[in-house]
N, C-alpha and C positions, 0 to 999 in steps of 0.2 A: 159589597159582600166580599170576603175572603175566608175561604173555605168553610163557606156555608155562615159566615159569622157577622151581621151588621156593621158596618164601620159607621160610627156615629162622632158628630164633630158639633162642640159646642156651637151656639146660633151665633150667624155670622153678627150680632151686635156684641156678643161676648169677647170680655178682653183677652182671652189665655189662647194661643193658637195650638191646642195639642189636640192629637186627635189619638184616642181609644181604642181598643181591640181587647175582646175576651173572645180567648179558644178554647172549646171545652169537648169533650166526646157530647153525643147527641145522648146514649143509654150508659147503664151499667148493671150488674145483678146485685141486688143484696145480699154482702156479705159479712159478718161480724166486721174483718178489718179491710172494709172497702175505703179505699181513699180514690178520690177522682182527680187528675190532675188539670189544672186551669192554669189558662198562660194567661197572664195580663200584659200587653203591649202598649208602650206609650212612646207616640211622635211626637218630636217637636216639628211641625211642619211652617214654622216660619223660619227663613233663612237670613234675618235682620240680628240674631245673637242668640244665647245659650238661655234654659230657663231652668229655674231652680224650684224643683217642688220635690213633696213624699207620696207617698200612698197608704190608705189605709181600707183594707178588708173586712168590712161590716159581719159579722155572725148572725144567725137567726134560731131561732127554734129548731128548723127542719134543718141545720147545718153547719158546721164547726170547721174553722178555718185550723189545721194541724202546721204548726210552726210558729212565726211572726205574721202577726197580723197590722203591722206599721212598718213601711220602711223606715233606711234612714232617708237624709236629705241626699238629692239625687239632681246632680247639676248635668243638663243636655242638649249638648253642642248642638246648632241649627242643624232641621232635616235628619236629628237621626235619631236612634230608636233604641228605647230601655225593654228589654224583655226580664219575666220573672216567672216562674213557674212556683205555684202553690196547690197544696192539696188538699182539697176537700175532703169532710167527714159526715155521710148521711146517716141519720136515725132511723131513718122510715122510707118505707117504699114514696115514690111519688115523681111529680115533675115540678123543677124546681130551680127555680132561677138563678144563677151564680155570679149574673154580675151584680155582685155587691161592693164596688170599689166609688172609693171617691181620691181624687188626686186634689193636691193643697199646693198652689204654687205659691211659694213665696219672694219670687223673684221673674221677674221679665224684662227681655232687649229696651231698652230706652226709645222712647214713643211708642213706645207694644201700647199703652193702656193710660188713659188719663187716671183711672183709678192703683196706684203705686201700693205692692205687694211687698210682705215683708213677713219674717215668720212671726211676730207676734199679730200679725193680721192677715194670714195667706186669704187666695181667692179659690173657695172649692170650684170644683171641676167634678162632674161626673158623666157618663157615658148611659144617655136614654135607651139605647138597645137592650132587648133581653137578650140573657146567652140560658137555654133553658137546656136542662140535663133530665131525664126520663129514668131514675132508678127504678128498676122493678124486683119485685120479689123472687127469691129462688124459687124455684118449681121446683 
C-alpha cells in the first residue's frame, strides 16, 4: 500500500518488471465541472537496463478521461519512476473505479524476456488493483 493505494506488480512469471500505482482522492462532490485528479505511477523496478513503453487510459460510460488519453513512447532508466497526472470527468454520482490504465512495452533490457517486445508488437501490462473514487451527489 501507498497511501492508501494497492501497489500491484505483474505475476512473477510475467516478462515486463514494472510495477503500477494509481492515486486518486477516495470522494468528491458532484459538480457540473468536477474533474478528479489521478496520478498514474510507473517503475521500472528492474535495475539490468531501461524499458521502453506508452500508456493508454481506457474511458467508460461513467467516465471521461479530459486531455490525452495515450502517451507518447516513454523510455525508463532502471529503478526509476514516470509520474503523470490526469483528470477525470464524472457523469453521475457513484463509486467508480479509475484504474483504467494499461501500459504497452515495447522494449526491454536484454535477457528481461524470452518473449522480445517491440512497438509493432508491444507486451500489455496492466495493474489488477482497484483505485475506487466515491463521487457523491450535491446535497
Amino acid at each position: 500500500f501507498a497511501h492508501g493505494v494497492l501497489c500491484e506488480r505483474a505475476a512473477p512469471a510475467a516478462p515486463c518488471p514494472l510495477d503500477i500505482h494509481v492515486l486518486a482522492p477516495e470522494s468528491a462532490v458532484l459538480a457540473p465541472d468536477l474533474t478528479v485528479p489521478v496520478t498514474l505511477r510507473v517503475r521500472n523496478a528492474s535495475s539490468a537496463g531501461p524499458i521502453v513503453f506508452y500508456f493508454v487510459a481506457d474511458p467508460g460510460p461513467e467516465l471521461v478521461w479530459l486531455g490525452c488519453e495515450r502517451s507518447e513512447v516513454i523510455r525508463l532508466p532502471p529503478l526509476a519512476v514516470h509520474s503523470v497526472e490526469l483528470q477525470a470527468y464524472f457523469v453521475a454520482p457513484g463509486v467508480f473505479n479509475v484504474n483504467r490504465f494499461r501500459c504497452f512495452v515495447v522494449s526491454l533490457p536484454p535477457c528481461a524476456s524470452s518473449v522480445p517486445a517491440s512497438e509493432q508488437a508491444p507486451i500489455a501490462v496492466t495493474c489488477q488493483a482497484e483505485r475506487l473514487v466515491h463521487v457523491r451527489p450535491k446535497d
